[in-house]
N, CA, C and O atoms as a GROMACS GRO file, in nm:
protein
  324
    1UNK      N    1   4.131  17.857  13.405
    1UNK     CA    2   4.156  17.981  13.477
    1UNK      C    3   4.270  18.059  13.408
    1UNK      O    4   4.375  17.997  13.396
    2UNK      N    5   4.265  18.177  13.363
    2UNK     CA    6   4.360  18.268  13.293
    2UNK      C    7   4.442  18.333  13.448
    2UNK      O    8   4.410  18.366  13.562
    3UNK      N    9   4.608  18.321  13.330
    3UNK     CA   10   4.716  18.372  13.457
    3UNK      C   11   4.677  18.542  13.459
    3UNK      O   12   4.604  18.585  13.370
    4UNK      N   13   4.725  18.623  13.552
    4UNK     CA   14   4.762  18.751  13.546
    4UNK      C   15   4.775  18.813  13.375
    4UNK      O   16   4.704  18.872  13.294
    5UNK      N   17   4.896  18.764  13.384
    5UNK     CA   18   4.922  18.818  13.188
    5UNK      C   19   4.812  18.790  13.127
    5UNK      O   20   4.777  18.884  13.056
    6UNK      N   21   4.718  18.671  13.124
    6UNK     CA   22   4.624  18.649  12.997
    6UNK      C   23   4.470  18.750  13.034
    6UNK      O   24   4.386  18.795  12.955
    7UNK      N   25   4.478  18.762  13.178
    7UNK     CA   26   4.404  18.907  13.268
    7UNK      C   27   4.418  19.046  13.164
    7UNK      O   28   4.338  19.097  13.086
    8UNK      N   29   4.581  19.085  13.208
    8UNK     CA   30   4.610  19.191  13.147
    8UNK      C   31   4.589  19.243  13.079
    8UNK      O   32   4.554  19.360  13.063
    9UNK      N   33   4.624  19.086  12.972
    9UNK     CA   34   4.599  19.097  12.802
    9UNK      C   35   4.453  19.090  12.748
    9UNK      O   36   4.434  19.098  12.626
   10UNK      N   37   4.340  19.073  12.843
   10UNK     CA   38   4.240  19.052  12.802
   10UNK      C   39   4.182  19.212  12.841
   10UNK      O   40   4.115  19.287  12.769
   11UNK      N   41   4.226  19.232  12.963
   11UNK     CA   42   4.138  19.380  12.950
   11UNK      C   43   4.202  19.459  12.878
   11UNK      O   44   4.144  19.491  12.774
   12UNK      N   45   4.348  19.522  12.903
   12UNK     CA   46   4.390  19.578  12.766
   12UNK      C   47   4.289  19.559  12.625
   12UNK      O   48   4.221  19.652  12.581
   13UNK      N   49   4.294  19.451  12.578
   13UNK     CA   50   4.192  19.421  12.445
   13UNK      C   51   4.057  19.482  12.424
   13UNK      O   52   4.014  19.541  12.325
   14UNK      N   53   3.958  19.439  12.612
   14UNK     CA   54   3.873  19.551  12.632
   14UNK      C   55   3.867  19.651  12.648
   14UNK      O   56   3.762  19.691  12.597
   15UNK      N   57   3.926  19.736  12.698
   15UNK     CA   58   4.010  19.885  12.676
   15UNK      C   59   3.979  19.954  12.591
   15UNK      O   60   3.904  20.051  12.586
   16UNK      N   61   4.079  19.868  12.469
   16UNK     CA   62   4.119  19.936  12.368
   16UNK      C   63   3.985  19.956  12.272
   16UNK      O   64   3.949  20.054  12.207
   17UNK      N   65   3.907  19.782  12.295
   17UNK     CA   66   3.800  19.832  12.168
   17UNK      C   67   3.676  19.941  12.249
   17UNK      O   68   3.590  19.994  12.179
   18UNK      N   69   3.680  19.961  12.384
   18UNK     CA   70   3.608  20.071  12.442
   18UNK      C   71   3.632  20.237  12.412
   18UNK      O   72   3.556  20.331  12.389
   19UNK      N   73   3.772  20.220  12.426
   19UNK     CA   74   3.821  20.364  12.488
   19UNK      C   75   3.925  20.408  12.295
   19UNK      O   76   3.938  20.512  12.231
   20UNK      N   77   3.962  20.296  12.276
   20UNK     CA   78   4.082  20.363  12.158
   20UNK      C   79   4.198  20.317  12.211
   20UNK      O   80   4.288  20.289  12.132
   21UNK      N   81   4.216  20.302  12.325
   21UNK     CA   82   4.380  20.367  12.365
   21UNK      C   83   4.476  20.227  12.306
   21UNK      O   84   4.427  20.129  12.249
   22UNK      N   85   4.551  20.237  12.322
   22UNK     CA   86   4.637  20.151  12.269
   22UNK      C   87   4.674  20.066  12.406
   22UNK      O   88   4.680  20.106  12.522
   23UNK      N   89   4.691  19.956  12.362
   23UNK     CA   90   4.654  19.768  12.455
   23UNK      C   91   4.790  19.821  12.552
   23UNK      O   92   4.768  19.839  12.672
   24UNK      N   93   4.938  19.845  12.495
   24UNK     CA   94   5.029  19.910  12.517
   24UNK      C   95   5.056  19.977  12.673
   24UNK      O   96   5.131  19.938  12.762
   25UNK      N   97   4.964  20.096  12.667
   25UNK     CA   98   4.891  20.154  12.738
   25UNK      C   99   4.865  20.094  12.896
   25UNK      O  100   4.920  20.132  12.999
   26UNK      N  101   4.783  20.008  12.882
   26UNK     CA  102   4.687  19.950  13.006
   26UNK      C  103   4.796  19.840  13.074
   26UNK      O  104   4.817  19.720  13.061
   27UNK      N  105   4.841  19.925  13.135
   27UNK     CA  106   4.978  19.834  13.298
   27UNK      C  107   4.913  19.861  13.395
   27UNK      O  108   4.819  19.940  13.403
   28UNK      N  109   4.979  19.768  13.510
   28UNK     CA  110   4.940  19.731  13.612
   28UNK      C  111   4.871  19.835  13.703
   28UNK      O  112   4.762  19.850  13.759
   29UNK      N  113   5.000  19.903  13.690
   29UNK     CA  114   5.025  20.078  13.791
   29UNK      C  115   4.900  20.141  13.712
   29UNK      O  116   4.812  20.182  13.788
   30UNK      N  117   4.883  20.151  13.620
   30UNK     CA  118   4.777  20.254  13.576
   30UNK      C  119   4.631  20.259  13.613
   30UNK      O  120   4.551  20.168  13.594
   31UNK      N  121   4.604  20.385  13.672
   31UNK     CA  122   4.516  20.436  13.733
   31UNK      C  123   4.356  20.456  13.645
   31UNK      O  124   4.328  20.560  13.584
   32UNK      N  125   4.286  20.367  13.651
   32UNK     CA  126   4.162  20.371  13.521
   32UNK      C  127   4.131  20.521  13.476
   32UNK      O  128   4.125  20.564  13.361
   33UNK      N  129   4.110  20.602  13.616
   33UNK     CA  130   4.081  20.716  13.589
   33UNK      C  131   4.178  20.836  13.561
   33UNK      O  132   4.152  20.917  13.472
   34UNK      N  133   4.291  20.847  13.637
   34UNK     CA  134   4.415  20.912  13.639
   34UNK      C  135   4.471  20.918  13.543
   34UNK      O  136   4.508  21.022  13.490
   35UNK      N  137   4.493  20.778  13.493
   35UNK     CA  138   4.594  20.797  13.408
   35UNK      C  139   4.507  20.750  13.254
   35UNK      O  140   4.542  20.803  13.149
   36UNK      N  141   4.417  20.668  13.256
   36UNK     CA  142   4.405  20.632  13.162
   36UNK      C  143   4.262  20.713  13.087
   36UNK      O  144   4.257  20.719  12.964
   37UNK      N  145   4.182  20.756  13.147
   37UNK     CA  146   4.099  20.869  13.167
   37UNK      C  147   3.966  20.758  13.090
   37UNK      O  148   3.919  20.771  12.977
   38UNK      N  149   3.934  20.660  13.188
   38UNK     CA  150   3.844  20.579  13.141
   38UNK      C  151   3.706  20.668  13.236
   38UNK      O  152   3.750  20.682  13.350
   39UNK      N  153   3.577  20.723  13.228
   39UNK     CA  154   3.512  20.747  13.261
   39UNK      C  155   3.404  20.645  13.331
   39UNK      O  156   3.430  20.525  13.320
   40UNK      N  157   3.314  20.673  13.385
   40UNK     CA  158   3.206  20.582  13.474
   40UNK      C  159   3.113  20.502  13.400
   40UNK      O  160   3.066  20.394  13.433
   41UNK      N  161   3.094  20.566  13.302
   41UNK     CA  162   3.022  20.477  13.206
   41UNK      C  163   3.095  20.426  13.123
   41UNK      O  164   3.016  20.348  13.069
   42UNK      N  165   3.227  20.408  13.051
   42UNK     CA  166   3.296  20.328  12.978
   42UNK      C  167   3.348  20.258  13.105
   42UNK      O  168   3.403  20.155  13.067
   43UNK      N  169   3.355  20.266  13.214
   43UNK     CA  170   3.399  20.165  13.328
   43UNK      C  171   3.332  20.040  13.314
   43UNK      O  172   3.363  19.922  13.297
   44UNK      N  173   3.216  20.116  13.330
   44UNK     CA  174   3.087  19.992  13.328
   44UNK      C  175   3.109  19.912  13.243
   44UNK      O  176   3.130  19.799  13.289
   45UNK      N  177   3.115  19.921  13.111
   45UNK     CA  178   3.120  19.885  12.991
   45UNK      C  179   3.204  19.734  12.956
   45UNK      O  180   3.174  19.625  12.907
   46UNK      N  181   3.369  19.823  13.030
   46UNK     CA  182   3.483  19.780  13.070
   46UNK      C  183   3.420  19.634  13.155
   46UNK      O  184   3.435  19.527  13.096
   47UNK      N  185   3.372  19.634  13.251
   47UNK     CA  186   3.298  19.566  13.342
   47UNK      C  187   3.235  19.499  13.342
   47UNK      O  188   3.240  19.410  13.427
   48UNK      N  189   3.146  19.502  13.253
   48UNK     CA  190   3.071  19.390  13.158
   48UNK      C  191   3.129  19.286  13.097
   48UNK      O  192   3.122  19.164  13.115
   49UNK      N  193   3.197  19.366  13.010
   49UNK     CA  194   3.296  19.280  12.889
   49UNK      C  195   3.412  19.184  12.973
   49UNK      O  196   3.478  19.095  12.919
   50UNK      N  197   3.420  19.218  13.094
   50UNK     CA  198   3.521  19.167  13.118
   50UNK      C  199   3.428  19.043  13.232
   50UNK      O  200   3.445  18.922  13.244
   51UNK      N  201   3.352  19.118  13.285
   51UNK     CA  202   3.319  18.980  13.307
   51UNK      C  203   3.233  18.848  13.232
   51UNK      O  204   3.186  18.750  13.290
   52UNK      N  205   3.230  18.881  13.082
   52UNK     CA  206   3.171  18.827  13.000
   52UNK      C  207   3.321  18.735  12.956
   52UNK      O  208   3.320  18.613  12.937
   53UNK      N  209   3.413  18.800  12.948
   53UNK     CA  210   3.530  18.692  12.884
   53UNK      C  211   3.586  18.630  12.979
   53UNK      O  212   3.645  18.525  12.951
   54UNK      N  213   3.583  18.669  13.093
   54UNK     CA  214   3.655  18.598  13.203
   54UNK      C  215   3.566  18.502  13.282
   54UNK      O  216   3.631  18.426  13.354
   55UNK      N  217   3.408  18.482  13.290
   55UNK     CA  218   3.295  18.414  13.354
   55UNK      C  219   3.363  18.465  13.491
   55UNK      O  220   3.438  18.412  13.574
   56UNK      N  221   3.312  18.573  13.481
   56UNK     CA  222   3.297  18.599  13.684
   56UNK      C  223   3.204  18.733  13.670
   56UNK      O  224   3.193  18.816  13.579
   57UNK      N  225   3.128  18.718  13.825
   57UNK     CA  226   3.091  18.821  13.868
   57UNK      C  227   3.186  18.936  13.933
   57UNK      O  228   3.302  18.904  13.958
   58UNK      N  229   3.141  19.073  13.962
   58UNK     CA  230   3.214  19.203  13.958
   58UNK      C  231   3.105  19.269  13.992
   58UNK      O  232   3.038  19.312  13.898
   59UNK      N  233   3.050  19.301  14.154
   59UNK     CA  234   2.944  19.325  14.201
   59UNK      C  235   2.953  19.477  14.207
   59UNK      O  236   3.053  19.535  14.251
   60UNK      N  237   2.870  19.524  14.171
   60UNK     CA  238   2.878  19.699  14.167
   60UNK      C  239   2.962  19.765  14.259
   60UNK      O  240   3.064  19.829  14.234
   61UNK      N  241   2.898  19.737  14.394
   61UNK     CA  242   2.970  19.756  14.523
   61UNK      C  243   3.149  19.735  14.504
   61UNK      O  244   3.216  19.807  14.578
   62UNK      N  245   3.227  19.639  14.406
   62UNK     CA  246   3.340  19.607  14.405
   62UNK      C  247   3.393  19.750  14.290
   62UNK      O  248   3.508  19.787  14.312
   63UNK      N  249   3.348  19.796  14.221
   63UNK     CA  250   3.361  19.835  14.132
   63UNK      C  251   3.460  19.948  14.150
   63UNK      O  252   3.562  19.977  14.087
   64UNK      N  253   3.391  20.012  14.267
   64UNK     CA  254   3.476  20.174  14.303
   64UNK      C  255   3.618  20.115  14.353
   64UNK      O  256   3.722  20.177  14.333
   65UNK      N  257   3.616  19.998  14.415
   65UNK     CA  258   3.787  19.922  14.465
   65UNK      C  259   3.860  19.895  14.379
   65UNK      O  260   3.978  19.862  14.394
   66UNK      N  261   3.766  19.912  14.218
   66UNK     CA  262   3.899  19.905  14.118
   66UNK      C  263   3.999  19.994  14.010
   66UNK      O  264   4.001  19.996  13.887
   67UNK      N  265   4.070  20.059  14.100
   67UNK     CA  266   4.110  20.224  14.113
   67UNK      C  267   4.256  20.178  13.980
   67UNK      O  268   4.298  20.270  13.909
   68UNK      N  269   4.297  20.079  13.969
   68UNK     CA  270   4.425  20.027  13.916
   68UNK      C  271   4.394  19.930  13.798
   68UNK      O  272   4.302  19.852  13.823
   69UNK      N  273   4.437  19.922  13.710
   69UNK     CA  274   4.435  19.769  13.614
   69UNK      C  275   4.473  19.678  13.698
   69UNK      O  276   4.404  19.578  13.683
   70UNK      N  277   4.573  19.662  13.801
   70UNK     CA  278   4.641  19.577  13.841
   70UNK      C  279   4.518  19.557  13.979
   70UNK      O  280   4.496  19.445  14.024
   71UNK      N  281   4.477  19.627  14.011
   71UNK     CA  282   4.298  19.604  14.108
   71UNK      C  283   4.244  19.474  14.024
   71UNK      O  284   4.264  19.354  14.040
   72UNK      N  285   4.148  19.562  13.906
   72UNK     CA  286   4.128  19.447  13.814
   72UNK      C  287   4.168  19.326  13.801
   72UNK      O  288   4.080  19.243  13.821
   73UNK      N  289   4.276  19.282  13.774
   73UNK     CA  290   4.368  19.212  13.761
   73UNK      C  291   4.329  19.076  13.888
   73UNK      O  292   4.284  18.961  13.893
   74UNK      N  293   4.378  19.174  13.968
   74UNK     CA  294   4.427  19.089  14.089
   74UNK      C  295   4.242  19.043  14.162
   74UNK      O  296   4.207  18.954  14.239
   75UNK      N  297   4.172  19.145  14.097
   75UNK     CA  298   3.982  19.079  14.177
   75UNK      C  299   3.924  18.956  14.045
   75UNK      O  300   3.864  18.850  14.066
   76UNK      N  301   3.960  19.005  13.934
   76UNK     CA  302   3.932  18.878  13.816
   76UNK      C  303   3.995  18.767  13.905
   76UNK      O  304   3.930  18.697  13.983
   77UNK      N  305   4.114  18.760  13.887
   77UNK     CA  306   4.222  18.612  13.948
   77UNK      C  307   4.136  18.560  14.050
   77UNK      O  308   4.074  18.453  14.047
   78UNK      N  309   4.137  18.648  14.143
   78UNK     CA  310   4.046  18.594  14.291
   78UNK      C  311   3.934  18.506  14.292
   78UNK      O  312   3.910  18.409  14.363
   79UNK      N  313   3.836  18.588  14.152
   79UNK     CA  314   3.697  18.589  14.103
   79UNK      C  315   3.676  18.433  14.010
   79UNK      O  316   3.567  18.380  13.987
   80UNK      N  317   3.810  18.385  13.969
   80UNK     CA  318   3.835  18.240  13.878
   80UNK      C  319   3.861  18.155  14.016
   80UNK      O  320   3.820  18.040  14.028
   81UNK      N  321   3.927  18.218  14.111
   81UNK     CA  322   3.989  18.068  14.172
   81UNK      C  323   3.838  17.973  14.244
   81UNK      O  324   3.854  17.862  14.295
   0.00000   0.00000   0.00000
């Protein structure tokens, strides 16, 4: 099971090879759409990949609840225990 940080550090990684942005970038507080200006279809994307490195499901329905990296974050963790 990966801590928080190895979370972080893993979507950051997905992020970056999605979107460009720099790993840097992708904190807790930050808003997928607000701040980081990830769109609905690189969400998805995001979403995939992440539940491909982390082995969990991320049911569509959950998807719109993940307004924050630190959302993310904290539904992966949940999604391992």
């Amino acid at each position: 099971m990966a801590s928080n940080e190895e979370i972080l550090a893993g979507l950051a990684e997905i992020v970056n090879s999605e979107t460009g942005l720099d790993e840097a970038d992708v904190q807790l507080d930050k808003s997928f759409t607000e701040d980081l200006d990830i769109d609905s279809i690189s969400m998805m994307t995001i979403v995939v990949e992440a539940e491909e490195k982390f082995d969990v499901k991320i049911p569509d329905e959950e998807v719109k609840n993940l307004k924050t990296v630190g959302d993310a974050v904290s539904f992966i963790a949940g999604a391992q225990a």
